[in-house]
Gaussian input, Z-matrix of N, CA and C with variables (Angstrom, degrees):
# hf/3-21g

backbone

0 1
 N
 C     1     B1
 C     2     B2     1     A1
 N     3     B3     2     A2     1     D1
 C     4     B4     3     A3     2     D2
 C     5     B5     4     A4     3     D3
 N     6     B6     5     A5     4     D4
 C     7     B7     6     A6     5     D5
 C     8     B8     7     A7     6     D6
 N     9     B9     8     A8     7     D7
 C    10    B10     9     A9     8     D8
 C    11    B11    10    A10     9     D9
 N    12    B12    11    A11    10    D10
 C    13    B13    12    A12    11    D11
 C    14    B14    13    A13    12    D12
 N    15    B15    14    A14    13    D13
 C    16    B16    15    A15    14    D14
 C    17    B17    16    A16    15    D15
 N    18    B18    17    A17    16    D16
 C    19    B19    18    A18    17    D17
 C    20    B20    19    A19    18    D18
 N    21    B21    20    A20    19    D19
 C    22    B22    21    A21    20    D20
 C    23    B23    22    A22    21    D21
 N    24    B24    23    A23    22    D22
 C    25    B25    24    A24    23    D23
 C    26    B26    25    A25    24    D24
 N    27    B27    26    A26    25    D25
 C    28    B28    27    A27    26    D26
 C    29    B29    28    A28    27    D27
 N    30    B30    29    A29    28    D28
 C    31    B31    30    A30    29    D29
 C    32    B32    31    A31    30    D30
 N    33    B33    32    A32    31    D31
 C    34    B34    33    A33    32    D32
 C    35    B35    34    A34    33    D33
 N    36    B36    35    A35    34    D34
 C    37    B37    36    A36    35    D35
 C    38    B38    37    A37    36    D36
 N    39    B39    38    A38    37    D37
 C    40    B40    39    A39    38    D38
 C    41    B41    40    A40    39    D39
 N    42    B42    41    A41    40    D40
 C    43    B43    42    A42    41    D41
 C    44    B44    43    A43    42    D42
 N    45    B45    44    A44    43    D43
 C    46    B46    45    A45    44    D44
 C    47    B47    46    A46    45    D45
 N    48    B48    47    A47    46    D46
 C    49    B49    48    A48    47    D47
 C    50    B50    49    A49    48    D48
 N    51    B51    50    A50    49    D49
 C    52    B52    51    A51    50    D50
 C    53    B53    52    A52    51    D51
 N    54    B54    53    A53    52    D52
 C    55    B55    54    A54    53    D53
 C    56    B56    55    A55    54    D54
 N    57    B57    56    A56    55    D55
 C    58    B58    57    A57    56    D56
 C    59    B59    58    A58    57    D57
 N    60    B60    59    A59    58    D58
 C    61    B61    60    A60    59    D59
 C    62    B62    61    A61    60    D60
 N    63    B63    62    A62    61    D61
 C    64    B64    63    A63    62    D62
 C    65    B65    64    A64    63    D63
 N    66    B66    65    A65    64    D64
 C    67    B67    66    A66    65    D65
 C    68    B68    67    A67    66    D66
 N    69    B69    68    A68    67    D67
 C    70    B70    69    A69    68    D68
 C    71    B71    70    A70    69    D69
 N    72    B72    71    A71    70    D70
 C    73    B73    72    A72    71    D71
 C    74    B74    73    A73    72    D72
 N    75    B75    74    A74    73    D73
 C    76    B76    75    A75    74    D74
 C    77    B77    76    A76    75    D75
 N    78    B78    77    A77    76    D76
 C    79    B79    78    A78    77    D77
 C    80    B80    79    A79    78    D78
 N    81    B81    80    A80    79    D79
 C    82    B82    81    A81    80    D80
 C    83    B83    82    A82    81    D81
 N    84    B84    83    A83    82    D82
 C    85    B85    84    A84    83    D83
 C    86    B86    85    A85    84    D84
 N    87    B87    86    A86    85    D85
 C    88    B88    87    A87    86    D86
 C    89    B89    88    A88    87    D87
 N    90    B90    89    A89    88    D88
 C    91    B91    90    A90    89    D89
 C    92    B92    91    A91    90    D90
 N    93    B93    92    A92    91    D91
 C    94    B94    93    A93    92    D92
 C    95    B95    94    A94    93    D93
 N    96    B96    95    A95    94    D94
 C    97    B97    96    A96    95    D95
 C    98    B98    97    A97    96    D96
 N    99    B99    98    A98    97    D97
 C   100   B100    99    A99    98    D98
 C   101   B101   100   A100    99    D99
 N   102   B102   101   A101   100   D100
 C   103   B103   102   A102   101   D101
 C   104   B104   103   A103   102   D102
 N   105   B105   104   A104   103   D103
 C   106   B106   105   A105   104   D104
 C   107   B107   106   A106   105   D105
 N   108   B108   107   A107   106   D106
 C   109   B109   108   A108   107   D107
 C   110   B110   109   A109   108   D108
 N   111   B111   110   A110   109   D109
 C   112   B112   111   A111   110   D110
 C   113   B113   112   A112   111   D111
 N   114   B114   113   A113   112   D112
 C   115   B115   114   A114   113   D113
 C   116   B116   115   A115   114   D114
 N   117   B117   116   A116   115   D115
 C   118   B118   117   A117   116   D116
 C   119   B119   118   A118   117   D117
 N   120   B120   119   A119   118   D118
 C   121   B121   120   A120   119   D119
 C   122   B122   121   A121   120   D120
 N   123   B123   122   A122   121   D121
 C   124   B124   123   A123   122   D122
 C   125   B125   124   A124   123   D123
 N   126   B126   125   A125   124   D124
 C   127   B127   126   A126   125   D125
 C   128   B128   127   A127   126   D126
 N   129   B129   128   A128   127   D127
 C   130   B130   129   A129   128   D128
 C   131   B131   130   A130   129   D129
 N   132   B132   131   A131   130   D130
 C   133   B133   132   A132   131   D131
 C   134   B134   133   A133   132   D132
 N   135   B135   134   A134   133   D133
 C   136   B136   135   A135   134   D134
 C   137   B137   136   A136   135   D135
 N   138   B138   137   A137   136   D136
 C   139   B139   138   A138   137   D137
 C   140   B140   139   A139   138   D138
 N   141   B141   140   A140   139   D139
 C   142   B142   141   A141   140   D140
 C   143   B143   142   A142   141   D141
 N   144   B144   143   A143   142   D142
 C   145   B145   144   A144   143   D143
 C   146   B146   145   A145   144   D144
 N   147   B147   146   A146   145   D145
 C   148   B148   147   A147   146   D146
 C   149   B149   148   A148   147   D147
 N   150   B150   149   A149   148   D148
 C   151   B151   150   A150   149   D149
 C   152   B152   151   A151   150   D150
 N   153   B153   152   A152   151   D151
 C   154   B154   153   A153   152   D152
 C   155   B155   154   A154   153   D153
 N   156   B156   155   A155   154   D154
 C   157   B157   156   A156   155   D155
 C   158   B158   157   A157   156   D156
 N   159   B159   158   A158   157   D157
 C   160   B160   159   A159   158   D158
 C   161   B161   160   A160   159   D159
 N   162   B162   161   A161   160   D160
 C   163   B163   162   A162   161   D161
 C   164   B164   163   A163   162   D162
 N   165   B165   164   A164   163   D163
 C   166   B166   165   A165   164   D164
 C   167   B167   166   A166   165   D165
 N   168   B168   167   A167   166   D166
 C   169   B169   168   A168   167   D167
 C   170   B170   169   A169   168   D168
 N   171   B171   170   A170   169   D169
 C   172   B172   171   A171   170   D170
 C   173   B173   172   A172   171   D171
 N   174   B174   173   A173   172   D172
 C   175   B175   174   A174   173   D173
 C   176   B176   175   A175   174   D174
 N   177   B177   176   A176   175   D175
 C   178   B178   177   A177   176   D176
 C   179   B179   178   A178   177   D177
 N   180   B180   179   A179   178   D178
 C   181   B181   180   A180   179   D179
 C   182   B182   181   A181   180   D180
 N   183   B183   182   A182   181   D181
 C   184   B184   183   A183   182   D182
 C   185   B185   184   A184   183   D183
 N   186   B186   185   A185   184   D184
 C   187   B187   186   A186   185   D185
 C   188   B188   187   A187   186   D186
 N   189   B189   188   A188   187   D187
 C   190   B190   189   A189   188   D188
 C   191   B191   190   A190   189   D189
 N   192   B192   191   A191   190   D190
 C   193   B193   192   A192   191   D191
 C   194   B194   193   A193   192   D192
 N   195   B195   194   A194   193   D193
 C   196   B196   195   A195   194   D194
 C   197   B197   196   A196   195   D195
 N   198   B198   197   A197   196   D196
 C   199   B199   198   A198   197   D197
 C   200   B200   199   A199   198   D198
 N   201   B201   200   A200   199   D199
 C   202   B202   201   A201   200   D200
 C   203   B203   202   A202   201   D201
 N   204   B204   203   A203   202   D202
 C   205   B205   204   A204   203   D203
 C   206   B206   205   A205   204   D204
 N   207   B207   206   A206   205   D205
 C   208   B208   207   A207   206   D206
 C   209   B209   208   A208   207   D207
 N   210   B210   209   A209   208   D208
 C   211   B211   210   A210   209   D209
 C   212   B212   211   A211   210   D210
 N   213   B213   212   A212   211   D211
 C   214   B214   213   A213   212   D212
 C   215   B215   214   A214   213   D213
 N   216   B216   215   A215   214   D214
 C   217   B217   216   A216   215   D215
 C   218   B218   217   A217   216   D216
 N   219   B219   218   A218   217   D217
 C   220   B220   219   A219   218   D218
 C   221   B221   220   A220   219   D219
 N   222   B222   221   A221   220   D220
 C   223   B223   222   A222   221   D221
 C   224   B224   223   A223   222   D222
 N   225   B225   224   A224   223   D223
 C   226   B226   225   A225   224   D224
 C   227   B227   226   A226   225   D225
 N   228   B228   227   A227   226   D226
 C   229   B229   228   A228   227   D227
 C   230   B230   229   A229   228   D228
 N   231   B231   230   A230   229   D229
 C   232   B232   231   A231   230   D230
 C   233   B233   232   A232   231   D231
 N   234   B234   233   A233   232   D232
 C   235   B235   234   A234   233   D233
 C   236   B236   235   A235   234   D234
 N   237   B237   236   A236   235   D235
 C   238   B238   237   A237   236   D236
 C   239   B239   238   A238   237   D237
 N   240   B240   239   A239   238   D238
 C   241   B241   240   A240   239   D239
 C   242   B242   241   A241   240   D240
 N   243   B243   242   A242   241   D241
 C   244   B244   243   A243   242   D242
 C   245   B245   244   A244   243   D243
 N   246   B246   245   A245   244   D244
 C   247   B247   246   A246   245   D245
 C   248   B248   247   A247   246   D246
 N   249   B249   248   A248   247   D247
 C   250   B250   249   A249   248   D248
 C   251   B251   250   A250   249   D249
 N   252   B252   251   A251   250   D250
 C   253   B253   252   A252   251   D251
 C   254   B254   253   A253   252   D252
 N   255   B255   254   A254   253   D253
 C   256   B256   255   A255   254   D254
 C   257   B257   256   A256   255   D255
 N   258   B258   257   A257   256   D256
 C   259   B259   258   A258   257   D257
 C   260   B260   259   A259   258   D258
 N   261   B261   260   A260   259   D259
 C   262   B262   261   A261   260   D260
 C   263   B263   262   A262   261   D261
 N   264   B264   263   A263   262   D262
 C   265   B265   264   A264   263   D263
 C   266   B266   265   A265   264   D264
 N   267   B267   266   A266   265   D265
 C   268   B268   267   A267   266   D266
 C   269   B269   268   A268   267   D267
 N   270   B270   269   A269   268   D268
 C   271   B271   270   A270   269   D269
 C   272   B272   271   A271   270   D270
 N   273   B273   272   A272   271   D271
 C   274   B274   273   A273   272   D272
 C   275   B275   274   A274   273   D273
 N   276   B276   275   A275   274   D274
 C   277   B277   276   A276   275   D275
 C   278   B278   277   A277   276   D276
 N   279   B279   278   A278   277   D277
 C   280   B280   279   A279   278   D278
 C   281   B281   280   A280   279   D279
 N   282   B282   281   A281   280   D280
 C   283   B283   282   A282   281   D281
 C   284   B284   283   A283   282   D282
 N   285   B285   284   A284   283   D283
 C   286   B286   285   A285   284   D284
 C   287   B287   286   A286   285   D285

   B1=1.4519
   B2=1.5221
   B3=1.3485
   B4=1.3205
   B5=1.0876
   B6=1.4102
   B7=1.5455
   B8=1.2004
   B9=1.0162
   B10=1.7821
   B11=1.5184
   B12=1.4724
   B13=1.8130
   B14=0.6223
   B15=1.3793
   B16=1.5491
   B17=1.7699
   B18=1.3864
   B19=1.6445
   B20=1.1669
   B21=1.2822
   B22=1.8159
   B23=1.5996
   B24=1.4600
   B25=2.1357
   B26=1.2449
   B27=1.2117
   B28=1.5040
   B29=1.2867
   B30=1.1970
   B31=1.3989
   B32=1.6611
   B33=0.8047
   B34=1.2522
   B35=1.4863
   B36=1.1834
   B37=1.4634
   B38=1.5944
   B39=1.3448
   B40=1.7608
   B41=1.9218
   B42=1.6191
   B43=1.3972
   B44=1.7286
   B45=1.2358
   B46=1.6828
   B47=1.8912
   B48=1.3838
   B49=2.1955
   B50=1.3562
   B51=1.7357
   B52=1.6008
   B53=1.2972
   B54=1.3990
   B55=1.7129
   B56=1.6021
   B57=1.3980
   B58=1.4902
   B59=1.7226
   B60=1.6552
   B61=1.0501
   B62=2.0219
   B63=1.1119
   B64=1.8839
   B65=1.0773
   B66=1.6018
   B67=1.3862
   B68=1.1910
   B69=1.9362
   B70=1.2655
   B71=1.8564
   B72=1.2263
   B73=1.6988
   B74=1.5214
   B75=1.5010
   B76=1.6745
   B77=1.9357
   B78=1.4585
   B79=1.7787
   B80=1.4572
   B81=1.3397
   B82=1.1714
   B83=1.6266
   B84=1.5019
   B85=1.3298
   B86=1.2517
   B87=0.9298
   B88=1.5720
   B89=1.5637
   B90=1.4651
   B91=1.7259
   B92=1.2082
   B93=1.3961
   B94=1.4745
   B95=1.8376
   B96=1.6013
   B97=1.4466
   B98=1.4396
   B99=1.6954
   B100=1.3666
   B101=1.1411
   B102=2.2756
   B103=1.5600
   B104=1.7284
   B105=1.4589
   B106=1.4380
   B107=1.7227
   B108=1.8039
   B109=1.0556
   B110=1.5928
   B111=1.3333
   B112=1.6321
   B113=1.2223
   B114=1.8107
   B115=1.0957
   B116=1.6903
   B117=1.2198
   B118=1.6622
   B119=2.3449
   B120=1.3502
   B121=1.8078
   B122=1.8747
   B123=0.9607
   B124=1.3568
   B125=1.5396
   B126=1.3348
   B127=1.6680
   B128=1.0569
   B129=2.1652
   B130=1.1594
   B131=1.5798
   B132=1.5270
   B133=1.7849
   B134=1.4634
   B135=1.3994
   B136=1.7917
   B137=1.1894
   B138=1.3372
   B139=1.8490
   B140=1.9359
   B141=1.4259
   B142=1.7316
   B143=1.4451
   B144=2.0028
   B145=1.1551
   B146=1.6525
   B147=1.4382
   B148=1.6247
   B149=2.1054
   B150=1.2029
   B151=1.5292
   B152=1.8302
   B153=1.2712
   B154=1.7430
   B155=1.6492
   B156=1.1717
   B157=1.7485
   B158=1.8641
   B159=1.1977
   B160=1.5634
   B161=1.6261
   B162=1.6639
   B163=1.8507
   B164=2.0660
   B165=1.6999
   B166=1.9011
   B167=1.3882
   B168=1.5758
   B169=1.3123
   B170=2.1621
   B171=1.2730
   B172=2.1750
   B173=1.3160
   B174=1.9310
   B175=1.4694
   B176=2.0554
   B177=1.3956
   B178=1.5853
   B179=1.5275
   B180=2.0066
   B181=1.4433
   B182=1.4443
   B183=1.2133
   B184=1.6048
   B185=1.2566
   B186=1.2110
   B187=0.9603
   B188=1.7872
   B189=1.4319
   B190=1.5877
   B191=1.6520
   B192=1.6954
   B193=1.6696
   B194=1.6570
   B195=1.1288
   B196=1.4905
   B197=1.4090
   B198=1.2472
   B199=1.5945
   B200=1.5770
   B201=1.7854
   B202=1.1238
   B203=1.4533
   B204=1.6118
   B205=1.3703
   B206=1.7682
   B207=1.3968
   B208=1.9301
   B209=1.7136
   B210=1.2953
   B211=1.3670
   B212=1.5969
   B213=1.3297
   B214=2.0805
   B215=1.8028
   B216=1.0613
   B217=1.5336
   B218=2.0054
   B219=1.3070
   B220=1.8313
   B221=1.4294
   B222=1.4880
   B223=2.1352
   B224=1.8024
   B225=1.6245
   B226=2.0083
   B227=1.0432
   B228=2.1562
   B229=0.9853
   B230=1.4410
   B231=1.7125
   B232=1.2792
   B233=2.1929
   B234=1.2874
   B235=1.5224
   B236=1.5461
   B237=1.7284
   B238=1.5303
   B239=1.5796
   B240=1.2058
   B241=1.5500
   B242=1.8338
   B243=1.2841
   B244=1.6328
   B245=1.4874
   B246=1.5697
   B247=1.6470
   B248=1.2264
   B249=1.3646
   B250=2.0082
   B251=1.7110
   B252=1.6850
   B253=1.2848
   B254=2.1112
   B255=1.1574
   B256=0.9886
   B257=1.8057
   B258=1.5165
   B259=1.6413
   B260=1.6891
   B261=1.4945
   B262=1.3434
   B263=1.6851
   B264=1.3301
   B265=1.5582
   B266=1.7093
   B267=1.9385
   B268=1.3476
   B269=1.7070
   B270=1.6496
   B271=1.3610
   B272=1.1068
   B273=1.7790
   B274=1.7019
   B275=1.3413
   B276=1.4642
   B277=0.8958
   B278=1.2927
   B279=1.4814
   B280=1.5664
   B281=1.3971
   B282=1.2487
   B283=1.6207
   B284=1.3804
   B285=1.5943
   B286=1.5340
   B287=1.5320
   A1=108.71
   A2=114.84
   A3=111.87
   A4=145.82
   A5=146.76
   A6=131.50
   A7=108.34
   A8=136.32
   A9=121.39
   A10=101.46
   A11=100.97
   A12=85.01
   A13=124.49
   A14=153.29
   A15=152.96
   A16=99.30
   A17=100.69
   A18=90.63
   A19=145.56
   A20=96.50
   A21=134.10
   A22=103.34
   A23=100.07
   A24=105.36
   A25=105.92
   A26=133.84
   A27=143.13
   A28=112.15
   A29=159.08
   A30=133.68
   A31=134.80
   A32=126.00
   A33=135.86
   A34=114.32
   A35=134.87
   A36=130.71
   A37=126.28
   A38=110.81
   A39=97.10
   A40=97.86
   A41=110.80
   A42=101.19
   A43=100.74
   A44=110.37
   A45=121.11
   A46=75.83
   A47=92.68
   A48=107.51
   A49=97.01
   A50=117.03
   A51=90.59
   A52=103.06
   A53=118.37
   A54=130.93
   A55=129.39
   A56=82.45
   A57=122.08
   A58=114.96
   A59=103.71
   A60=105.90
   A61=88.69
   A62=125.92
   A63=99.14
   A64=143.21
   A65=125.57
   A66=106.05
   A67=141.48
   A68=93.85
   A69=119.00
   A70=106.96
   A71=110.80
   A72=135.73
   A73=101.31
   A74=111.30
   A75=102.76
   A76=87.06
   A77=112.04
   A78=127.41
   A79=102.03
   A80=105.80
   A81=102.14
   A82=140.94
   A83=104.38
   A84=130.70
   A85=115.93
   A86=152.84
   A87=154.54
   A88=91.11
   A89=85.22
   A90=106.17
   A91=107.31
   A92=127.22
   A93=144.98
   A94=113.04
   A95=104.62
   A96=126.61
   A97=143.40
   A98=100.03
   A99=131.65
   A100=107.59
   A101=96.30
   A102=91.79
   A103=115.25
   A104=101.87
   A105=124.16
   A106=106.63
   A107=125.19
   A108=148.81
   A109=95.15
   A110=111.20
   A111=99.82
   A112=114.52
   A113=125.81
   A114=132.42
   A115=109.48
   A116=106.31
   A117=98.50
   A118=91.54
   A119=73.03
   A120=87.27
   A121=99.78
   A122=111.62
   A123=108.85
   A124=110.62
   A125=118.06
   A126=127.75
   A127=92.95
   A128=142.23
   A129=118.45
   A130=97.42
   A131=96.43
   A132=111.54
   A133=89.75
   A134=110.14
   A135=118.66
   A136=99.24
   A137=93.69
   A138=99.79
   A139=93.36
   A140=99.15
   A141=114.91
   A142=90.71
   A143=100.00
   A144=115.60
   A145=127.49
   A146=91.73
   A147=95.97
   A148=97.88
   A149=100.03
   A150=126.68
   A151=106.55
   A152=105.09
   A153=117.10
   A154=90.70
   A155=91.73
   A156=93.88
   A157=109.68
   A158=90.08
   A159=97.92
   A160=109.42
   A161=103.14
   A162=97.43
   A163=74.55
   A164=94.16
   A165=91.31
   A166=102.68
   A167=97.21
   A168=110.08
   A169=85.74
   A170=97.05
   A171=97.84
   A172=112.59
   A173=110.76
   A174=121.34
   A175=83.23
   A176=115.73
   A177=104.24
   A178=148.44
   A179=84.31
   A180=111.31
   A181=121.58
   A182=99.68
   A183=88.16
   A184=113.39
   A185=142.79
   A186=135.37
   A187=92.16
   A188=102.95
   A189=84.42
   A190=92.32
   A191=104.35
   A192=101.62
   A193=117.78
   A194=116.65
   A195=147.45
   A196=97.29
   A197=133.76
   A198=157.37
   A199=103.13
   A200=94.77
   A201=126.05
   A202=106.82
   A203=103.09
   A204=122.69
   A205=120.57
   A206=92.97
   A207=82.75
   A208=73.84
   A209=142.72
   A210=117.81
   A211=92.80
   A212=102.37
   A213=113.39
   A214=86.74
   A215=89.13
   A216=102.19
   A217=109.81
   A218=83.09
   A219=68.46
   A220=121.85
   A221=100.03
   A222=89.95
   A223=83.89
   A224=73.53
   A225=105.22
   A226=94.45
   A227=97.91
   A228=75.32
   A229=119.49
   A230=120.24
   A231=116.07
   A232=90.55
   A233=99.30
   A234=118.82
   A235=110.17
   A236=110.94
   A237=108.04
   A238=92.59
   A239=135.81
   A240=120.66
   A241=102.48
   A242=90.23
   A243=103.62
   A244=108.17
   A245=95.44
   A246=94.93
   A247=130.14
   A248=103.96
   A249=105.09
   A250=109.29
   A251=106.41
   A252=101.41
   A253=94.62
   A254=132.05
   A255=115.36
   A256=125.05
   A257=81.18
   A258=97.39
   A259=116.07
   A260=96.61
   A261=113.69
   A262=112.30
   A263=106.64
   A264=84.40
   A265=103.00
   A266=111.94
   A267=126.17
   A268=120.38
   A269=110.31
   A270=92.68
   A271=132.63
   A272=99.85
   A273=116.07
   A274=98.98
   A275=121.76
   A276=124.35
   A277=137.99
   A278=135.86
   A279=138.48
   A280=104.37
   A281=102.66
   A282=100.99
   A283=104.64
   A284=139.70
   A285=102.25
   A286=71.42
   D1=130.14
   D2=159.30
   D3=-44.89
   D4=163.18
   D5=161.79
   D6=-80.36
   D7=-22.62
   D8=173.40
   D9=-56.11
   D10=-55.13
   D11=-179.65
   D12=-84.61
   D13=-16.93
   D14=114.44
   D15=13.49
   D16=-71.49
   D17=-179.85
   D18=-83.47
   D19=-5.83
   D20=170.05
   D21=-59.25
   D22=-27.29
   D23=-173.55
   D24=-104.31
   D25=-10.79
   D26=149.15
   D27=-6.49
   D28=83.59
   D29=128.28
   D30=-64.71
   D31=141.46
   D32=-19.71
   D33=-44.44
   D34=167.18
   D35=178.29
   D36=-59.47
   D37=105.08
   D38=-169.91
   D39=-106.01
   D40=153.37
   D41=-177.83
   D42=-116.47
   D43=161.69
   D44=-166.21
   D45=-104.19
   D46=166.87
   D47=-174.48
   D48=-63.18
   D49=-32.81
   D50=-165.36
   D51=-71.16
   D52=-50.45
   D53=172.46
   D54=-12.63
   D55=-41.39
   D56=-162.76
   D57=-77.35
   D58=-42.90
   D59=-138.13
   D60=-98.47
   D61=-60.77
   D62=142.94
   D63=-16.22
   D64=-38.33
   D65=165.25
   D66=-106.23
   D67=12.85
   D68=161.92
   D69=-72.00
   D70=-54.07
   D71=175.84
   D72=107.64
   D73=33.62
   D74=179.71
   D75=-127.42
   D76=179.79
   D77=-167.21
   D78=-96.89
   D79=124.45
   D80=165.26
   D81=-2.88
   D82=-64.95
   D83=144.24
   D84=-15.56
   D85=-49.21
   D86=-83.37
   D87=-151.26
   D88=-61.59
   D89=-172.64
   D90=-64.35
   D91=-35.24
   D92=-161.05
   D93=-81.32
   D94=-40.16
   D95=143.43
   D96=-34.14
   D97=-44.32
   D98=-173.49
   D99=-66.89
   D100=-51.36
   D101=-166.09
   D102=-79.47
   D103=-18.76
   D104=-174.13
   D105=-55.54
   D106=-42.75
   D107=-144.55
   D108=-105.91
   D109=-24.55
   D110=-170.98
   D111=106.80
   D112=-23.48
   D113=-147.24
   D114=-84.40
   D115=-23.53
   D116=165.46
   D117=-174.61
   D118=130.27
   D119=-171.21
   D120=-92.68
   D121=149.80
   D122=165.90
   D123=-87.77
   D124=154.32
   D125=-145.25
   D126=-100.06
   D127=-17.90
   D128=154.86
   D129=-123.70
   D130=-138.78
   D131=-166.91
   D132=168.23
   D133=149.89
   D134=169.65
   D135=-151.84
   D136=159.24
   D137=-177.27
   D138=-102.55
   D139=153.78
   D140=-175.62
   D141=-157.38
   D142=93.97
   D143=-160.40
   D144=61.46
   D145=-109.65
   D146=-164.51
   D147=-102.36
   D148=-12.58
   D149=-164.04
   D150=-87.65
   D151=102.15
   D152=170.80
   D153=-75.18
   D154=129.74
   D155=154.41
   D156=-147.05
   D157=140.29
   D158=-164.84
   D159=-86.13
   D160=133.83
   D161=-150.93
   D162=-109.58
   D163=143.13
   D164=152.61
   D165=-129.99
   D166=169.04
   D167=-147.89
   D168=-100.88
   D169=-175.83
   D170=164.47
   D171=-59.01
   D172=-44.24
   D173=-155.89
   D174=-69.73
   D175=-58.58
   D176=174.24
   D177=-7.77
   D178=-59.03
   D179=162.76
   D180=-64.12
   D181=-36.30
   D182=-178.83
   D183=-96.35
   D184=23.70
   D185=-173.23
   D186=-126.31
   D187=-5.81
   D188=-170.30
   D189=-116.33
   D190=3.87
   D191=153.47
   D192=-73.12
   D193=-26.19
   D194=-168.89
   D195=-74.87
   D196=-51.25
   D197=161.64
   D198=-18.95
   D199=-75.95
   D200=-137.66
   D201=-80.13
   D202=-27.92
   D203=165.60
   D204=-66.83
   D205=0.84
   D206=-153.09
   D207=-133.61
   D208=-1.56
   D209=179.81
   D210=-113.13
   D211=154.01
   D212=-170.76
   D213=-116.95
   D214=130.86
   D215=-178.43
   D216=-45.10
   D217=160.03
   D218=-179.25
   D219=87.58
   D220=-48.39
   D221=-164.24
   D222=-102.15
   D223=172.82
   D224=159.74
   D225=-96.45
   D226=136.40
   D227=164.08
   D228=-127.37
   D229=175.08
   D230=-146.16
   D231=-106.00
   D232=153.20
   D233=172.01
   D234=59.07
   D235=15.76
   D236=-174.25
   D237=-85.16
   D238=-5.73
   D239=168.76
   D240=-52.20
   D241=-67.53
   D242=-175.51
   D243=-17.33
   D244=-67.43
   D245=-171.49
   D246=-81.43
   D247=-1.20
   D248=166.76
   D249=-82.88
   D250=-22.83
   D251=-168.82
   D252=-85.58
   D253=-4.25
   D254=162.14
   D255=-77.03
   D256=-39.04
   D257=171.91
   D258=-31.37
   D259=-69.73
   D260=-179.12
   D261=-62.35
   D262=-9.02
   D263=-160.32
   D264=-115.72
   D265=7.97
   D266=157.05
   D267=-65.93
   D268=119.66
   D269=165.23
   D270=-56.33
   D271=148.32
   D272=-174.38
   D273=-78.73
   D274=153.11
   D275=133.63
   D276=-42.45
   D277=152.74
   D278=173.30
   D279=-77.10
   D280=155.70
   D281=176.60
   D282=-110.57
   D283=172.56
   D284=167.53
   D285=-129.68

């Protein structure tokens, strides 16, 4: 079995970067940058075998729509730690 579907059976739902990186609306790349830069980490990772692959969660996505909205192409940007670490640190909603 693959790891896409491997994560496709995830509950709660976890997404792999390519998964990810559409329903953010930014390139793979981008995302791959982010995590490289500091600029937003994904909240887990699992090993499949010898292979880390970094899993995000919905709350991820939206927060790295939230990101994506608040960085202007081109710059660093400054005090966006601040506001991802609030992101993450608002209660979730329940799902039913």
């Amino acid at each position: 079995m693959k790891i896409d579907e491997q994560v496709r059976r995830m509950r709660p739902p976890r997404y792999t970067v390519a998964q990810a990186a559409p329903l953010v609306g930014k390139d793979v790349d981008t995302l791959r940058r982010w995590r490289r830069e500091g600029i937003y980490a994904p909240s887990q990772s699992r090993w499949f075998g010898a292979l880390e692959v970094p899993l995000y969660t919905y709350e991820d996505i939206t927060a790295m729509r939230t990101v994506a909205k608040t960085l202007k192409p081109g710059r660093k940007p400054h005090g966006l730690g601040r506001a991802v670490a609030r992101l993450r640190s608002r209660p979730r909603p329940r799902r039913r």
